[in-house]
C-alpha atoms as one frame of an Amber mdcrd trajectory, in Angstrom:
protein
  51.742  56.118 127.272  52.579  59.845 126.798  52.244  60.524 130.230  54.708
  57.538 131.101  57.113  59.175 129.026  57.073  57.492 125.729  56.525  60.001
 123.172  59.876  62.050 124.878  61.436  58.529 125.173  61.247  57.901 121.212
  61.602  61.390 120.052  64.876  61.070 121.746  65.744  57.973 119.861  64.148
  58.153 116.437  64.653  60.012 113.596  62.107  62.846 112.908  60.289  62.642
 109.418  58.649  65.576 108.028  58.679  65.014 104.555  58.131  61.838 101.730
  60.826  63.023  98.895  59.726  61.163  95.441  62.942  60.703  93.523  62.202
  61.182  89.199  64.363  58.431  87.579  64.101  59.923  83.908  65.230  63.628
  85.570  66.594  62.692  88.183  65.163  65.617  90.208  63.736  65.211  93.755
  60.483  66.930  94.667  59.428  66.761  98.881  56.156  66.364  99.859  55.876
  67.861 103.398  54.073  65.751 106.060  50.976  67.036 107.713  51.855  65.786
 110.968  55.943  64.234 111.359  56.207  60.962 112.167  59.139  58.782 113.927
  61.351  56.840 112.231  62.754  53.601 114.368  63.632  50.263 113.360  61.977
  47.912 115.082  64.523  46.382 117.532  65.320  50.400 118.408  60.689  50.538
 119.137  61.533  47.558 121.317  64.371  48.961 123.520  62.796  52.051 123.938
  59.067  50.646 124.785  60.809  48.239 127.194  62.744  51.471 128.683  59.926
  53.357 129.849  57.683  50.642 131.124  60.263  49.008 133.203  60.659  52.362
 134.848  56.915  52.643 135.429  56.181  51.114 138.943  53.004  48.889 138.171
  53.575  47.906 134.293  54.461  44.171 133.610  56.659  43.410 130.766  56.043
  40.100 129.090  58.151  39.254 126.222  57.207  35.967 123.552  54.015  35.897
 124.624  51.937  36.030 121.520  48.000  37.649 122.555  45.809  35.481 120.736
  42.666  38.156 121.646  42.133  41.100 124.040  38.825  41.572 125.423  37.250
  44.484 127.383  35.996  43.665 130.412  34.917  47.298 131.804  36.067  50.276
 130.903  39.299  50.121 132.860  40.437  46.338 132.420  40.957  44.531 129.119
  41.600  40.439 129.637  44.264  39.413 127.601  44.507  35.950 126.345  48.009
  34.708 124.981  48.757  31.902 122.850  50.142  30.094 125.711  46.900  29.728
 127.154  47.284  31.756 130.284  45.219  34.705 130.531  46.196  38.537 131.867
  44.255  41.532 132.643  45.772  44.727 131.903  45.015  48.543 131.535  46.475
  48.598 128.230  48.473  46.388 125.768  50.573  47.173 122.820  50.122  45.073
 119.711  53.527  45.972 117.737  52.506  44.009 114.679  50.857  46.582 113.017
  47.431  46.211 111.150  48.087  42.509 111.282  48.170  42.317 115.046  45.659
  40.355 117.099  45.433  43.117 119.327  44.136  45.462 116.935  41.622  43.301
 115.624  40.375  42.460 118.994  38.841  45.895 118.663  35.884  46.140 116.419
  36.015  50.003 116.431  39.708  49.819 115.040  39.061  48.024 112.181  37.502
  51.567 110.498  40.032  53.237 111.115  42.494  51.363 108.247  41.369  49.373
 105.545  43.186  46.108 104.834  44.688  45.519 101.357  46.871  43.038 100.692
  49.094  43.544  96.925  50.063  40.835  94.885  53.979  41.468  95.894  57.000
  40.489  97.344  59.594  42.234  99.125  63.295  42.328  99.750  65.344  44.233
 101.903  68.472  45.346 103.064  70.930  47.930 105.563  73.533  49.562 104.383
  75.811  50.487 106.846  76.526  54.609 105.365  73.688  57.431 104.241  74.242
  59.014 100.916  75.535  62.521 101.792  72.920  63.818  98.979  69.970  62.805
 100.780  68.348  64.567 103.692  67.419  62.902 107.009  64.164  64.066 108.028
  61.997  62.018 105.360  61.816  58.480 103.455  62.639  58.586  99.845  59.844
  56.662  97.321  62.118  55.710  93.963  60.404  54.265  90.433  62.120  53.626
  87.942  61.559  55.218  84.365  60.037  52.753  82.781  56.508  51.029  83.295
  58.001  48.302  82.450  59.439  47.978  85.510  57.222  46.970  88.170  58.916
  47.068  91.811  59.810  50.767  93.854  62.111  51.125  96.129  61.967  52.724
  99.622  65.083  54.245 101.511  65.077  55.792 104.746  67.631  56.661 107.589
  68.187  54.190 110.214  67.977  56.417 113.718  70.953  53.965 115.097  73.885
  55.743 116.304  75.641  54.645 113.142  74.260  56.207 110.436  72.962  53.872
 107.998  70.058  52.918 105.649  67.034  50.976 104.770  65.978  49.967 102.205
  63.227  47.975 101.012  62.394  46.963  96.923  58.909  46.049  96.655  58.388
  43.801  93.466  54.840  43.148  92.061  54.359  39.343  90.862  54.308  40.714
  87.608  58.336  41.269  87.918  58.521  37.408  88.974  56.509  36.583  85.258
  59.174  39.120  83.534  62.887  37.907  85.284  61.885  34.316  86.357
């Protein structure tokens, strides 16, 4: 896809992160922890629109949208058959799973599954946008908060939205033991 354009396409749109900033709750200092490599920053609707951008300016891609792929299979080394949920089957060059390590795609591929190991945390999640950035925080990174206390078990994480208005997200991940402590 970088030839198509993509890469330009997103760097364009996202917000570039270069750095995880761990916020102390007891000092309140913040300490950055560069990024080897920088990585994008998009919400997902914003992945979408740009994804559906480039491809529909490439001449032989075909865009199908709510079509969930139940497998992909290769067929040679050039084709890959595509089965959806709907029952009706595709081939294809190449197909985008964008449900991360819990997409169908990527576990059609035995020689993806070592590149990520699957855990699964006993944890809920909440989250929210705010619609304004703190002018204290910088940009380019996400911010990983925990509270003081041990006590405490949830974290929060808060990163810029790349949307024309500048805004937030931010997600508080609570561990079941929270649910046993506030009912």
């Amino acid at each position: 896809m970088q030839e198509a354009g993509c890469l330009e396409a997103a760097a364009e749109a996202a917000n570039e992160r270069r750095f995880v900033y761990f916020y102390d709750a007891e000092s309140g200092n913040v300490k950055a922890m560069p990024k080897q490599s920088p990585g994008l920053g998009f919400t997902r609707p914003l992945l979408v629109s740009v994804l559906e951008k480039v491809a529909g300016e490439c001449p032989h891609v075909t865009l199908k949208r709510g079509s969930g792929v139940s497998q992909v299979t290769k067929k040679d080394n050039c084709c890959l058959e595509v089965n959806l949920e709907d029952g009706s089957v595709e081939l294809a060059s190449h197909v985008i799973g964008a449900d991360g390590k819990w997409s169908n795609v990527r576990q059609s591929f035995p020689e993806l599954q070592a590149q990520f190991t699957m855990e699964v945390c006993p944890s809920f999640g909440v989250h929210m946008n705010l619609p304004s950035f703190p002018e204290s925080m910088k940009t380019d990174g996400t911010y990983v908060i925990k509270p003081s206390s041990p006590d405490c078990k949830f974290y929060i994480i808060a990163s810029p939205r790349p949307e024309i208005d500048t805004g937030m997200s931010i997600s508080m991940v609570c561990y079941d033991q929270t649910l046993e402590k506030y009912p």
